[in-house]
N, C-alpha and C positions, 0 to 999 in steps of 0.2 A: 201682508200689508207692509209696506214702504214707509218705515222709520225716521225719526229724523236725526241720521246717521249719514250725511250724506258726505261721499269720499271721493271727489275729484282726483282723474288718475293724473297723479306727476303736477299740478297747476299750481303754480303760484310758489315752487319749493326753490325758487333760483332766488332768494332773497339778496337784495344789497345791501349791505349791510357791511359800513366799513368802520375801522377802529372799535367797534364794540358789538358784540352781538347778543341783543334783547330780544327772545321770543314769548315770551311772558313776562305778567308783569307781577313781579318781586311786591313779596305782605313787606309794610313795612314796620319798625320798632315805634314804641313809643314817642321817642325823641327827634321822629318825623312827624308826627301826628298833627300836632298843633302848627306848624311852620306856612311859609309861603313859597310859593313859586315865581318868578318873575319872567315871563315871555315876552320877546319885540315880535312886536309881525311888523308889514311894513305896508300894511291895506287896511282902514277900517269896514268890519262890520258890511253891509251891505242892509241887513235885515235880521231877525231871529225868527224867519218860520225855517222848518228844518226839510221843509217843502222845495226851498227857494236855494237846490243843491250848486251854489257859485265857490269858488273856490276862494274866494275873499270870507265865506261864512265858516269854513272850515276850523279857523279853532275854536268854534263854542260850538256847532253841532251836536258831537258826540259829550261834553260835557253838562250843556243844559238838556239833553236827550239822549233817551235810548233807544233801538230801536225792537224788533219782535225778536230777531234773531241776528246771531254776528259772525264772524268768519274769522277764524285763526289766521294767523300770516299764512301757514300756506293751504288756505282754500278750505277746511274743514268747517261746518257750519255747526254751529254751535248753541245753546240755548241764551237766550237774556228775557225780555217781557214775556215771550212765549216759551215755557218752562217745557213743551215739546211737541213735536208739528208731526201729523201723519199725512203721507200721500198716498192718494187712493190708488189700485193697482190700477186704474183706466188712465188714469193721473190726469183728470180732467177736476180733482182738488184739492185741498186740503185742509185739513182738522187741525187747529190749534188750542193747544189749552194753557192757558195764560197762568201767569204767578199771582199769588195771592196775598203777599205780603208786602206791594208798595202802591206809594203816595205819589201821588205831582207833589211838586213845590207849592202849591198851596195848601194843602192836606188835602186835599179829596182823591180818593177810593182808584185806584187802575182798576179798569178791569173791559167787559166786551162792549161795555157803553161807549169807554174812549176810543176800544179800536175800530168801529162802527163809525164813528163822528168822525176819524182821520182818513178812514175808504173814503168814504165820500166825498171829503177836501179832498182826497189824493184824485178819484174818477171825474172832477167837476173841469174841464176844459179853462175856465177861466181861474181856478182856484187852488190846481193840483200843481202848476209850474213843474219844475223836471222830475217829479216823479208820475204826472198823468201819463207818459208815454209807457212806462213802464204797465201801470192797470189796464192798458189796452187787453191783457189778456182774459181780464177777468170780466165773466158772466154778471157776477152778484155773491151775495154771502150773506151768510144765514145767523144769525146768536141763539145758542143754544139753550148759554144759564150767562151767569154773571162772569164767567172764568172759564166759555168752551165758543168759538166760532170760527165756520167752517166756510170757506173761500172758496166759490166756483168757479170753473176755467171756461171759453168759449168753445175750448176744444182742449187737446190732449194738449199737455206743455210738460217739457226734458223738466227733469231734477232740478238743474241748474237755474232752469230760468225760473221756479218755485221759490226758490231758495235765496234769490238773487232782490226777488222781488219782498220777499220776508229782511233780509237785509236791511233795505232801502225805505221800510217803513216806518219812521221813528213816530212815536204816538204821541199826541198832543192833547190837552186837558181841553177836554167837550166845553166845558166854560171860559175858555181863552183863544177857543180857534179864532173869531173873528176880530179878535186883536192882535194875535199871534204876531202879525209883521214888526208890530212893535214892544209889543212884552211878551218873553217871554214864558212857554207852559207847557212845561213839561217835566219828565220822573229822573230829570238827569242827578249826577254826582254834585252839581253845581248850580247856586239860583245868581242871578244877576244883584249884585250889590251896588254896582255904581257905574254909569255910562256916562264919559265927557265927550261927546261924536269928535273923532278926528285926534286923541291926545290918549285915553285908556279906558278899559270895559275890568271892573274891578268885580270877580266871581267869589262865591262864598260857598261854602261846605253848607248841602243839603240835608237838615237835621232827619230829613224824614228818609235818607238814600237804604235802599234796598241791600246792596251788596257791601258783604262784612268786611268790617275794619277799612271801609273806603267811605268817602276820599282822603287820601294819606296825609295830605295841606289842608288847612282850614281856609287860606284863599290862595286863589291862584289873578294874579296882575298881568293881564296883558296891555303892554304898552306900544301905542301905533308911531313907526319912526318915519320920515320922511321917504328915505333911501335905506340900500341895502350898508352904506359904507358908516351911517351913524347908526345901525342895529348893531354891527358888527366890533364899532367902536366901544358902543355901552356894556357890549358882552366882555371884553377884555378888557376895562377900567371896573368889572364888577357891579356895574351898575343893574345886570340884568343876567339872569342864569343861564337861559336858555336864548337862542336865533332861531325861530321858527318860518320856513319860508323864505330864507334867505338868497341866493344868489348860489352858484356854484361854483365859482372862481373864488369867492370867500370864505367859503365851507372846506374846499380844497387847499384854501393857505393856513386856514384856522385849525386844522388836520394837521397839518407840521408843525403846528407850533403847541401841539398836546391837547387840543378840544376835543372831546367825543363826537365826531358828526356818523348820526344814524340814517339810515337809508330806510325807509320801509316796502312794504310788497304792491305799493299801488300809484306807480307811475300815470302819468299825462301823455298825451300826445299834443305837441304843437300842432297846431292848421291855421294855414291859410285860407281864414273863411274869407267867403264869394259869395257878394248878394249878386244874385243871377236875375232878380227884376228890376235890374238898375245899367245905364248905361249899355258898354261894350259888351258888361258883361251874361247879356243876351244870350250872347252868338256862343256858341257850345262850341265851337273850335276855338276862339278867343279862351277861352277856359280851359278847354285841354292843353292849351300848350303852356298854362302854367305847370304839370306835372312835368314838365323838361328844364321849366325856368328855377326851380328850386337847386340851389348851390346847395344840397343837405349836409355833406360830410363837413364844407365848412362854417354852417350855419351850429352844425352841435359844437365843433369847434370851438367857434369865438363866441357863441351864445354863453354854451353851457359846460367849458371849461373839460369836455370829451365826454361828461357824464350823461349816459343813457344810449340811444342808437338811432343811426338814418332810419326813416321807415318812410315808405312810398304808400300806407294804406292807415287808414286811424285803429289801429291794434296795437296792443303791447306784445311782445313775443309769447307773454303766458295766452293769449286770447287763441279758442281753436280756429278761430276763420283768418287770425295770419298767417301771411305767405309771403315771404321771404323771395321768393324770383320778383315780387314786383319791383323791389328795389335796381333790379338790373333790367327791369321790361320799360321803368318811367325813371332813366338816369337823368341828369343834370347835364342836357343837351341842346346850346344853343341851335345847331344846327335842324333840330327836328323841330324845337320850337319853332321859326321860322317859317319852317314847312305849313304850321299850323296856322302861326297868323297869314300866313300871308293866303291860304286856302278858306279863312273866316271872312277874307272878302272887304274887310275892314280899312280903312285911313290911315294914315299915322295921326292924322288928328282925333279921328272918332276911336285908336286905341290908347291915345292920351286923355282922353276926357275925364278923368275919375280922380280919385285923392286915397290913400290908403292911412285910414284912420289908425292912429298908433298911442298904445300905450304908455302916456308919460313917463308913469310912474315905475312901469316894471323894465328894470335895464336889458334883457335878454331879448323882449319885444322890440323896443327901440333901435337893439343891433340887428336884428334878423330885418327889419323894415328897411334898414340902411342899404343892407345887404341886395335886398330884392330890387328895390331903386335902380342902385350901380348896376345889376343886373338889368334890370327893363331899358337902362339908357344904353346898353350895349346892342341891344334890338332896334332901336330907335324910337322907345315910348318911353316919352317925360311925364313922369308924376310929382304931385307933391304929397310931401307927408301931412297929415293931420292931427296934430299932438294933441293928446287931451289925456285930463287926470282926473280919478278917485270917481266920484257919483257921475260926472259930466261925461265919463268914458264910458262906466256901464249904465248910462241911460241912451247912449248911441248902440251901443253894444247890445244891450237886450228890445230895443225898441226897432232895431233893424237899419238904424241913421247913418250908413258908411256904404261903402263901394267895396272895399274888401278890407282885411284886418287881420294880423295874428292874435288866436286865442284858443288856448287850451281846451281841453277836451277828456272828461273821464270816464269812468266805468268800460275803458278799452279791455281789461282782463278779462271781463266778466261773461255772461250769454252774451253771444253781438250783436242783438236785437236793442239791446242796453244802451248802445250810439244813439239813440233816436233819445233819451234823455238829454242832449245838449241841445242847445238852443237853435244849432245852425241846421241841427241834424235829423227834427224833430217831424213823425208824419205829418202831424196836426197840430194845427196852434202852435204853426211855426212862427215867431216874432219878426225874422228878416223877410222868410220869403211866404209869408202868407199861407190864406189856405183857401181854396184848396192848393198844397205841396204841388209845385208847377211840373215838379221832379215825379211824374207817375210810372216810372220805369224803378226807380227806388224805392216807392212807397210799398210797391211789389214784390219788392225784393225781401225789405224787410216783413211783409208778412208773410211770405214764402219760407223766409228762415224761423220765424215763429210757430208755423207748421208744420216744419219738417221731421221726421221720425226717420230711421233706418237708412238705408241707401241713400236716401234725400239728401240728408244733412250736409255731409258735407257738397256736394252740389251745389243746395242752397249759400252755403257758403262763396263756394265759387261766382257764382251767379250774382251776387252784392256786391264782393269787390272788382267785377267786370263793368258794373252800375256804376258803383263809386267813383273810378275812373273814366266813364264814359260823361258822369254829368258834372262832375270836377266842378261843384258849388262848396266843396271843400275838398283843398290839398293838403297832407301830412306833411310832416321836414323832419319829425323827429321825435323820441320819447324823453322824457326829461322824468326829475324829482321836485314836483311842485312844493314839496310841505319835508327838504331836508331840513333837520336838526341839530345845530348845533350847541354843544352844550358845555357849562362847566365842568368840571372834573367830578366833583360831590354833587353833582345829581346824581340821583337814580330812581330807577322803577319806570324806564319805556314800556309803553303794552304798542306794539306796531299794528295801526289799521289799516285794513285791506284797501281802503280809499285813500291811506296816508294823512287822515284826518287827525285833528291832534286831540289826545287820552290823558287828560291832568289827574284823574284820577289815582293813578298811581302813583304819579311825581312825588317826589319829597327829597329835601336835603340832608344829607349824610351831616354828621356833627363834626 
């Protein structure tokens, strides 16, 4: 029987990790115990289901939730709500046997009832958001007792993609799902003390938390700034401990002048998403030759201050299905661009027709969009940009309301079937481009790599990112540090998430 010991060869061990290096996170003394924490992010909230994986929900995720199982920084999976998981030798599932000693934040009982009532939110199309793509695997599942249930596969599924999927499930109180979106409910280190939308979300130490001697703070303050230049301000007048999510050009200067900035194991890919049932962007040579129109080396550049790397495909380098020649096969080539629009048969007018919806609020989007502009007016397609901020950006954004757009993209390290969790990228109940997915040469792909065993696999790899490229309804530019940290001096206790999600639970200030 297949333990849960699961030991990825070499993944995720290239940690970045500058000015300090945290791979665990440090018990703390007493005279951190009762303190606070204070974090800028520079996004409110979005929602608190832990379902609704955006990268704006990232620092309370893992604070007001746990999930079944966690992942060391480099890749080793570890126990949390499930105190240990077996995989069948067919590996078509797996046995879990739950902890028995914790609470939701409201008192009531973990145990198979909750993880039962969170499959189903997760398997439900309209209810499961980015984690339904992920259940695509599973069969059904079974409650054994109070503290034993076993998860069935539709077919054989790797290690990874078990494990990946245990990860990503954070469990939610059977009496709070259907208000989840706005309170609340879950076994995390932290319950919601006070939310003013758009100004701070004020967390408190969960009296009922499970794990000993945590949470280290009795509150942790996240306060939402405008921009990244007054997080960064508040942080060096003391105003604020921590920069969470900050800018990389600021983390980089805040670095010289003595801040701890941490890097963790769970990068982002930039894309240039493509709604492909709108406008030009139709025509499937109009879209490939934006893999030539992307300026990447200077887009990481002036975006993200050199931090991270060009990539031609939505992988991190830790992910197995990157490949590294794309980068020189879809160079930043006016020339073959050209070749493309002009073989798409299309206008100059009917290749100007669209607007490329831009994130106000996040400065690195707004320069890359800049960036593409100059670039598209060098071709002879005029666009204009689409500015928009905070909920008015991601109700265009999740609802499909834009022509194209830069926006992040995670779970690139992980199984690569794990893409289809973003919203651009998703087989079904996709938001921008409907369903049925118009892209049936990817939807293929991806369950080809879900499939795959032995010889296959990597194939199946190959065989995605030839897709990728061919229906180019998303282009990569690069991998970045969505959730870098910058910090005061006397902090301590970083735990680094594999997602780069932020872990208050250890935090606490040195005296």
């Amino acid at each position: 029987m297949k333990r849960g010991d699961f030991r990825p060869s070499g993944l995720f061990k290239a940690l970045a990790i500058a000015a300090i290096a945290f791979v665990a996170a440090p018990a703390a003394d007493a005279q951190e115990s009762k303190g606070r924490v204070r974090v800028a992010i520079l996004a409110d909230i979005n929602n608190y289901d832990p379902q609704q994986f955006l990268t704006v929900n990232f620092p309370i995720i893992k604070n007001l939730y746990d999930s079944l199982i966690e992942y060391t920084p480099d890749g080793k999976a570890v126990p949390s709500l499930a105190s240990a998981w077996t995989i069948a030798p067919d590996n078509k599932s797996v046995a879990l046997t739950l902890r028995k000693d914790v609470k939701f934040q409201s008192g009531a009982p973990f145990n198979a009832a909750a993880v039962d009532a969170t499959l189903k939110k997760a398997a439900d199309p309209q209810r499961g958001k980015n984690v339904y793509a992920t259940m695509s695997i599973v069969k059904d599942w079974k409650v054994a007792d109070d503290y034993a249930i076993t998860v069935n596969f539709k077919a054989p599924a790797p290690d990874k993609q078990i494990t990946d999927l245990l990860q990503f499930i954070s469990i939610i109180d059977p009496a709070g799902i259907d208000t989840v979106e706005t309170k609340p409910a879950g076994t995390g280190a932290y319950m919601l003390g006070e939310r003013v939308t758009g100004q701070r979300i004020r967390l408190v130490a969960n009296p009922h938390y499970w794990r000993e001697k945590e949470p280290v703070s009795g509150e942790v303050v996240l306060t939402i700034f405008s921009d990244d230049a007054a997080a960064t301000a508040a942080l060096e007048s003391g105003a604020v401990d921590m920069v969470y999510g900050g800018s990389a050009r600021s983390a980089v200067r805040l670095r010289g002048a003595g801040y701890q900035l941490v890097q963790g194991p769970g990068p982002l890919v930039q894309v240039f998403r493509i709604n492909s049932t709108r406008g030009p962007f139709r025509n499937e040579k109009f879209r490939q030759a934006f893999n030539h129109l992307m300026d990447r080396a200077n887009m990481l550049r002036v975006g993200y201050a050199g931090l991270g790397e060009a990539v031609a495909l939505p992988w991190a380098p830790a992910s197995p299905a990157f490949d590294k020649s794309y980068n020189e096969k879809y160079p930043f080539d006016l020339d073959k661009a050209k070749a493309l629009l002009s073989a798409s048969g299309l206008s100059a007018a009917e290749m100007s027709n669209w607007k490329l919806l831009v994130n106000g609020g996040d400065e690195p989007s707004v320069v890359l969009s800049q960036i593409v502009q100059n670039t598209l007016g060098r071709v002879g397609i005029k666009i204009d940009l689409d500015m928009k901020q905070g909920s008015e950006f991601v109700d265009s954004m999740l609802g499909g309301k834009f022509d194209a757009m830069f926006g992040a993209i995670g779970n690139i390290q992980k199984f690569p079937s794990r893409l289809a969790t973003n919203s651009i990228y998703r087989t079904s109940g996709n938001p921008v481009l409907g369903d049925p997915n118009p892209h049936k040469d990817y939807v293929a792909a991806i369950e080809r790599v879900n499939a795959a065993f032995g010889a296959d696999v990597k194939a199946s790899y190959d065989n995605l990112n030839q897709v990728l490229v061919k229906d180019a309804f998303g282009v990569p530019t690069n991998t970045y540090d969505s959730a870098l940290m910058v910090a005061a001096k006397n902090l301590s206790g970083f735990t680094l998430d594999i997602d780069n999600m932020l872990v208050a639970r250890t935090l606490g200030m040195k005296p």
